[in-house]
VEXMI-495631 format. One record per residue (C-alpha): residue in three letters; x, y, z. Coordinates in steps of 0.5 Angstrom, whole numbers, padded with zeros to 4 digits, always signed. Last residue first. Layout:
BEGIN
ALAXYZ
...
END
This chain:
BEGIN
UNK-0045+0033+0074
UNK-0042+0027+0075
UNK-0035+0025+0072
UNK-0035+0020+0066
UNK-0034+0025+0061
UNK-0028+0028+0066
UNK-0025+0021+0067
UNK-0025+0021+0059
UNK-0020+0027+0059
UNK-0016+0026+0065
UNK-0014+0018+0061
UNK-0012+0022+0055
UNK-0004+0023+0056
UNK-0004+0017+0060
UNK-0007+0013+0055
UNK-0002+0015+0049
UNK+0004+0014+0053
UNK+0001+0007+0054
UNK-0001+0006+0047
UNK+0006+0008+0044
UNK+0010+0003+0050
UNK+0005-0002+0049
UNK+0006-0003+0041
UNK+0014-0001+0041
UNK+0014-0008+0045
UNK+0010-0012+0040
UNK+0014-0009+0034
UNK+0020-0010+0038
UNK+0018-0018+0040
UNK+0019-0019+0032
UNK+0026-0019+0032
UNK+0030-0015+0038
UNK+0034-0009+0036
UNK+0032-0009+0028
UNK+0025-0011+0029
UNK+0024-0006+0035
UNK+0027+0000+0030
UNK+0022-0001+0025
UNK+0016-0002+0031
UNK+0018+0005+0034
UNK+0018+0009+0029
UNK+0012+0005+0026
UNK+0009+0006+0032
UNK+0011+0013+0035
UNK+0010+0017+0028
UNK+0002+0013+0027
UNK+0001+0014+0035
UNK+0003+0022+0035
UNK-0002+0022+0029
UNK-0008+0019+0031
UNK-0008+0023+0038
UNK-0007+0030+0034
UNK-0012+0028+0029
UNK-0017+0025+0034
UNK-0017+0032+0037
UNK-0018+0035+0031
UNK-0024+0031+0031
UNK-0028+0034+0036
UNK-0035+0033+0034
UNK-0038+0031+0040
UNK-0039+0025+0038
UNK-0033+0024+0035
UNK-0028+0026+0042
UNK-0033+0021+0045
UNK-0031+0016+0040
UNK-0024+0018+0040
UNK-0024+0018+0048
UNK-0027+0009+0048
UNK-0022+0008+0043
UNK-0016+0012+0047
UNK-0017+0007+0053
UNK-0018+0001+0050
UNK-0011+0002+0048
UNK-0009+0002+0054
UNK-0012-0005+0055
UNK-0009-0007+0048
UNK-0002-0006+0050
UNK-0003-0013+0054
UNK-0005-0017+0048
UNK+0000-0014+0044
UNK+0005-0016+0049
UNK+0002-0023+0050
UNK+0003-0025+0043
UNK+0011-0022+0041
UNK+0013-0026+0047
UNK+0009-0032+0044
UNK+0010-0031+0037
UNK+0016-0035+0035
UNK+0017-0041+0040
UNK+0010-0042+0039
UNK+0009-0041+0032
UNK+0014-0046+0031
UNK+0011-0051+0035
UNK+0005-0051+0031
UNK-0002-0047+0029
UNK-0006-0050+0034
UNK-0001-0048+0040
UNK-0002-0041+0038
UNK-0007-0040+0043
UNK-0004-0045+0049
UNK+0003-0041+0048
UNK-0001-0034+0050
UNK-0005-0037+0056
UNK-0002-0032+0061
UNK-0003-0026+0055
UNK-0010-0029+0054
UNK-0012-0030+0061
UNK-0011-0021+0063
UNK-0014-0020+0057
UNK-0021-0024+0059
UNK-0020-0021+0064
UNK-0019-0013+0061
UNK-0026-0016+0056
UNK-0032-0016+0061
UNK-0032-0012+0067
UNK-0027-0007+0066
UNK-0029-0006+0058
UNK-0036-0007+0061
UNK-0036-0002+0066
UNK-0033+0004+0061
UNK-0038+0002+0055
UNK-0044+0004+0061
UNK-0040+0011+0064
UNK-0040+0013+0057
UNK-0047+0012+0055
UNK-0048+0016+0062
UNK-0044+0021+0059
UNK-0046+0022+0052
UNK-0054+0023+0053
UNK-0055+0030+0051
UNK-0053+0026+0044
UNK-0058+0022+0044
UNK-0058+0018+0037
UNK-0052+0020+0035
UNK-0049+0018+0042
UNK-0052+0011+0040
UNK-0049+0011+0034
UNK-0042+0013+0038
UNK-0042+0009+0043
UNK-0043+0003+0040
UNK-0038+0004+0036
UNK-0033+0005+0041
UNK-0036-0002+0044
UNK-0034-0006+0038
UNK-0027-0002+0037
UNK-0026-0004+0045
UNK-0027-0011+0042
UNK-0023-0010+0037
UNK-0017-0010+0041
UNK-0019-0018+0042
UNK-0019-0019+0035
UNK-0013-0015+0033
UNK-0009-0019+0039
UNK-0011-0025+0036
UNK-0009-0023+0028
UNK-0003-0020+0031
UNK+0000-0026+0034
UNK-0002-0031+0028
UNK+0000-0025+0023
UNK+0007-0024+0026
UNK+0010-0032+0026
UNK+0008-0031+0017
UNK+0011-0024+0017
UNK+0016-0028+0020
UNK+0017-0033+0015
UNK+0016-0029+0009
UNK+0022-0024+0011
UNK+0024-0019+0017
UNK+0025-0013+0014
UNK+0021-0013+0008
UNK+0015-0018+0011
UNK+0014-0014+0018
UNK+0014-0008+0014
UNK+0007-0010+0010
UNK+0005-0014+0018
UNK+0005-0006+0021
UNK+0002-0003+0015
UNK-0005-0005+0016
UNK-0004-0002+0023
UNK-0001+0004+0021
UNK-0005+0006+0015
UNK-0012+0004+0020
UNK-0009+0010+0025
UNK-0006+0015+0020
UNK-0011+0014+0014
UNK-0017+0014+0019
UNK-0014+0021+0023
UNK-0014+0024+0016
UNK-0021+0022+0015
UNK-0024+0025+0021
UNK-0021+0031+0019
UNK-0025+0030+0012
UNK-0031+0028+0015
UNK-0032+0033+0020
UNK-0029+0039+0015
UNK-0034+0037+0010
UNK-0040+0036+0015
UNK-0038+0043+0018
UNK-0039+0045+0010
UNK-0045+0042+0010
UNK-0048+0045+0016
UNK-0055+0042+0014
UNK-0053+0035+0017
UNK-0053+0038+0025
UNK-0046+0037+0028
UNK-0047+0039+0035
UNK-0053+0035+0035
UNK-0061+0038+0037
UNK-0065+0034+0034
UNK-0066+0030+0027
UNK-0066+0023+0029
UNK-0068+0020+0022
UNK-0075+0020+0019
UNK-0077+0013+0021
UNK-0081+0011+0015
UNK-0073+0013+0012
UNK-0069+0008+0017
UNK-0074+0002+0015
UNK-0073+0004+0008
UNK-0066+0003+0010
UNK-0067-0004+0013
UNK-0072-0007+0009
UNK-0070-0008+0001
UNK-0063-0003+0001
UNK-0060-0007+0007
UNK-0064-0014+0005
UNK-0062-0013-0003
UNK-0055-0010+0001
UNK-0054-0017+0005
UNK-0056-0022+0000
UNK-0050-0019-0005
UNK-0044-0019-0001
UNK-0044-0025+0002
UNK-0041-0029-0005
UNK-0037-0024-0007
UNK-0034-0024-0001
UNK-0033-0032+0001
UNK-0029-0031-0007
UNK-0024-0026-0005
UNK-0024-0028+0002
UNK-0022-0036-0001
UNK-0018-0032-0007
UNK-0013-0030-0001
UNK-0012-0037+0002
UNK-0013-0041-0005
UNK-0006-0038-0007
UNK-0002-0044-0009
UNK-0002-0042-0016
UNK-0010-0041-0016
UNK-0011-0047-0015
UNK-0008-0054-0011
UNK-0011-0051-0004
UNK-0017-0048-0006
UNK-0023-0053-0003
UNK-0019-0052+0003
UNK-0019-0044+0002
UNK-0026-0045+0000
UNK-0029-0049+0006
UNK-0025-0044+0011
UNK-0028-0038+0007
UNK-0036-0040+0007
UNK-0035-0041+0014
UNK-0032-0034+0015
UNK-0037-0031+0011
UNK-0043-0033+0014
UNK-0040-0032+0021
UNK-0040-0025+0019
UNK-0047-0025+0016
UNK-0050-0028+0023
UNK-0045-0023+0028
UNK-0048-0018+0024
UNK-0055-0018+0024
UNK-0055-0017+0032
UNK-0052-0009+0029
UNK-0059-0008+0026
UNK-0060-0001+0030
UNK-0060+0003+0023
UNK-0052+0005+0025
UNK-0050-0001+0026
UNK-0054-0005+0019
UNK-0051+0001+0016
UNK-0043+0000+0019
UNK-0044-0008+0018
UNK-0045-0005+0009
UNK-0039-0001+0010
UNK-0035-0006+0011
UNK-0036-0012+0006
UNK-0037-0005+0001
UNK-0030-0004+0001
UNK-0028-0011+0003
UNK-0031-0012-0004
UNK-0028-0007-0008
UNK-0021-0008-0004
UNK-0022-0015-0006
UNK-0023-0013-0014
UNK-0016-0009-0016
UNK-0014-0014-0011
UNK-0016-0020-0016
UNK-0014-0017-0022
UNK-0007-0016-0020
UNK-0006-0023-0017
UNK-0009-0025-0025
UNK-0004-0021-0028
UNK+0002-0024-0024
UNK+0010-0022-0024
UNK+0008-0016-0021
UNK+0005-0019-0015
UNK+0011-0023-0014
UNK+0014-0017-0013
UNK+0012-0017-0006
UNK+0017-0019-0001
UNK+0022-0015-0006
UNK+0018-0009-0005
UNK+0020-0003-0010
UNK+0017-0006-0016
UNK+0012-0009-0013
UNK+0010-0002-0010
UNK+0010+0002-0017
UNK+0004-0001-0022
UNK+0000-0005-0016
UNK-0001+0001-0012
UNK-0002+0005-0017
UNK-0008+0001-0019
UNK-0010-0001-0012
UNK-0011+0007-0012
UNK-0016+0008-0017
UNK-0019+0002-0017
UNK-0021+0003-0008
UNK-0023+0010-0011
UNK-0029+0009-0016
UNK-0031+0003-0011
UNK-0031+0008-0005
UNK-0035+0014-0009
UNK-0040+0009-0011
UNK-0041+0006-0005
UNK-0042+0012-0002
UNK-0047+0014-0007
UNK-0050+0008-0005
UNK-0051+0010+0002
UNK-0053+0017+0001
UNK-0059+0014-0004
UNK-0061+0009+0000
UNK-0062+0014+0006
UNK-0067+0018+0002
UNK-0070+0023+0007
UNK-0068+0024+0015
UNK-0061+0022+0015
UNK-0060+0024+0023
UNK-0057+0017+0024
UNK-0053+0016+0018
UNK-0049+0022+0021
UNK-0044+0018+0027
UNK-0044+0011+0024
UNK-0044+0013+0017
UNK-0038+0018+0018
UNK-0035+0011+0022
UNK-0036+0007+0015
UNK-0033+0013+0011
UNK-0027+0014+0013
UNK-0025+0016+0007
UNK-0026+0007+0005
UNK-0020+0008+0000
UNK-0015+0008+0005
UNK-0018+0003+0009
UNK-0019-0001+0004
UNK-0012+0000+0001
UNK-0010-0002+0008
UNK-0014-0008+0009
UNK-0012-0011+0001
UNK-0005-0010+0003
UNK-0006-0014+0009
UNK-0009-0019+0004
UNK-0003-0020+0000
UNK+0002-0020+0006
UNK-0002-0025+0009
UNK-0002-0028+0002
UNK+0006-0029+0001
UNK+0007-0031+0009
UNK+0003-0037+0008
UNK+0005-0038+0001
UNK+0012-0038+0005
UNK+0010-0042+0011
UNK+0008-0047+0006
UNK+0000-0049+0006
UNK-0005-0054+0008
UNK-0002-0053+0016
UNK-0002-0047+0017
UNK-0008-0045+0013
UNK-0012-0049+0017
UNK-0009-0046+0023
UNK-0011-0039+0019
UNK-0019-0040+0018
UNK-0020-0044+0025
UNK-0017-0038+0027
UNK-0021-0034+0023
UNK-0026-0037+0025
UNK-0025-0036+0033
UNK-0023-0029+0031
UNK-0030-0028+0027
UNK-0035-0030+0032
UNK-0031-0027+0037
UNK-0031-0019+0034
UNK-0038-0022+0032
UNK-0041-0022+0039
UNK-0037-0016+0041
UNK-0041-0013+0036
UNK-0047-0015+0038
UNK-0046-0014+0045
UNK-0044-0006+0043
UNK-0050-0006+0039
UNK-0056-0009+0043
UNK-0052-0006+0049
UNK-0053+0001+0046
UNK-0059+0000+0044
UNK-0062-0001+0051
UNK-0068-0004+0054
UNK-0068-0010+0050
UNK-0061-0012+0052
UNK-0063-0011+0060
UNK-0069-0017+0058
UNK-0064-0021+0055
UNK-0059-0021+0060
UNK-0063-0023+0066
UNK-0059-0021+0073
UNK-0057-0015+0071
UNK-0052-0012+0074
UNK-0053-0005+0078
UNK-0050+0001+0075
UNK-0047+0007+0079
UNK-0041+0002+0082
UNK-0037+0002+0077
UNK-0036+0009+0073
UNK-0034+0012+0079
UNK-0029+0007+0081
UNK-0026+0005+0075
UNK-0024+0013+0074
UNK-0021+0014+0081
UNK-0018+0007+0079
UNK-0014+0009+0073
UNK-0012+0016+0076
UNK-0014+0023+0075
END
């Protein structure tokens, strides 16, 4: 099955809509998946803002310092959410009783696990890192980890259940929140903290949003989800089945740990290798090719809340998340690799000379890894997460493989390269298997 036999039959079955608003008012999966793109590009255009700010107010070396400090920070919340953001994507929705109660339980089991593991991570990895033991030397760093892990643990979460619960328009708003509050707080910081104002600012912005979401989260939304009753019919992963629950969940979590490790990894490695300079040139292109990278994400997402809802309903709902891939984002894309210096531009001449090439092969190996996301959503809702596993693991082994030994043989444009090469290995592999999801009956 070729990469145009599947366009073609996901691309002209669906005519365009000539008004938006009222296509979006007739189907959940557009409001989800429109919602969360519109937050992908909210939150990437502030966090551009964010960096370019940060850029220029700061020293490439505390730059580099606090990128390295927030990524640990995203690969320690990935490791200790247990993918649970993506369990309540897919079972939230069937949840017919006491929804508050199974989301509290599952901040509390992330909380606790979020301090269990920053706390060994901060006993051995400085020690072992010379590009992060400045983090040993610095008790209040420690305890500011130890309490942005919680909070992006719950920040993350939160965006799950409001996607879950049909309320993915709120958000772009909370996200945009947070991003503005962060900017303000990182100029605010600039002399404070000992020239860490960049990671206390997404400290700070955290614990500023989180509280007001959850009072509207366990005030109206989820007492809303209860009077509702859950989606309980019939589903390939019925929630009475725990040991079938079990083992979904802790599949799917392994996957997790594979795929949002390695990612969360990648600017850790940068920094050890090639050094807080380059880990600064790193993070700008990586953080460009990760927004748009999540676009996809948005649209796997959505796939997978409203095939939870409907699950008799998953090929047609993949056909649509395919045709807006094609039509909206592969452009887009396409736009971005040829315009890579412009984008990095803002952030200075340096980052231009060093991160255009690097910039545009991530951009490009995003359109195959598009490819992989929407069949791991598949793969989800049909409750075939072993599956996932297996395709989260050959990408893990690949990439950071192939990323160490790209930045020995060609600096930061191996990373990008062994990045395009993993994911299009990956999308040939899985190609056949989404084409058939997509085929007529």
């Amino acid at each position: 099955m070729t990469t145009g036999t599947l366009m073609s039959r996901v691309g002209t079955d669906e005519p365009t809509p000539t008004l938006v608003l009222p296509s979006l008012r007739r189907e959940p999966l557009a409001v989800t998946a429109w919602a969360l793109m519109a937050n992908t590009v909210s939150t990437s255009v502030l966090g551009m803002v964010f960096w370019v700010g940060a850029a220029h107010f700061y020293s490439s070396e505390q730059l580099g310092e606090d990128a390295a400090l927030v990524s640990a920070m995203v690969l320690l919340s990935s490791l200790s959410q247990l993918n649970l953001n993506m369990g309540i994507a897919r079972l939230l929705p069937q949840v017919s009783r006491r929804p508050a109660a199974a989301v509290l339980s599952v901040y509390a089991v992330t909380a606790a696990v979020a301090v269990a593991l920053t706390s060994c991570f901060l006993a051995i990895v400085p020690r072992l890192s010379e590009g992060l033991a400045f983090l040993g030397e610095d008790r209040l760093l420690q305890v500011a980890l130890v309490t942005a892990v919680v909070l992006w643990n719950v920040f993350s979460l939160q965006d799950a259940v409001l996607t879950s619960a049909r309320r993915a328009y709120a958000v772009p708003v909370e996200n945009g929140v947070f991003g503005l509050l962060k900017i303000g707080l990182m100029f605010w910081l600039a002399h404070s903290f000992d020239g860490h104002g960049i990671f206390f600012a997404w400290v700070l912005a955290m614990a500023l949003v989180v509280l007001p979401v959850n009072t509207v989260i366990f005030g109206r939304v989820l007492p809303a989800l209860r009077r509702a009753g859950g989606r309980p019919g019939a589903t390939v992963l019925p929630l009475a089945d725990r040991a079938r629950v079990a083992k979904y969940l802790a599949t799917d979590y392994a996957a997790a740990l594979l795929s949002q490790g390695s990612t969360a990894l990648l600017p850790v490695l940068v920094i050890g290798v090639l050094g807080r300079s380059a880990s600064a040139y790193f993070y700008m292109a990586f953080l460009i090719a990760a927004a748009v990278g999540a676009l996809a994400q948005s649209l796997s997402t959505s796939l997978i809340v409203e095939g939870a809802h409907d699950e008799s309903n998953l090929t047609e709902l993949t056909r649509r998340s395919v045709r807006r891939y094609i039509r909206f984002v592969a452009p887009g894309v396409i736009v971005l690799a040829v315009a890579a210096p412009l984008v990095l531009r803002p952030f200075g001449a340096d980052y231009v000379d060093e991160g255009s090439t690097l910039l545009r092969l991530l951009l490009v190996g995003t359109v195959p890894q598009a490819v992989v996301c929407l069949y791991l959503a598949v793969e989800r809702v049909r409750a075939r997460v072993s599956r996932v596993l297996v395709v989260e693991a050959l990408s893990v082994v690949a990439t950071i493989v192939g990323a160490v030994a790209g930045m020995r043989w060609f600096g930061l444009a191996g990373v990008g390269i062994a990045f395009l090469v993993c994911q299009s290995a990956l999308a040939i592999l899985v190609l056949p298997r989404l084409a058939q999801t997509t085929a007529p009956a």
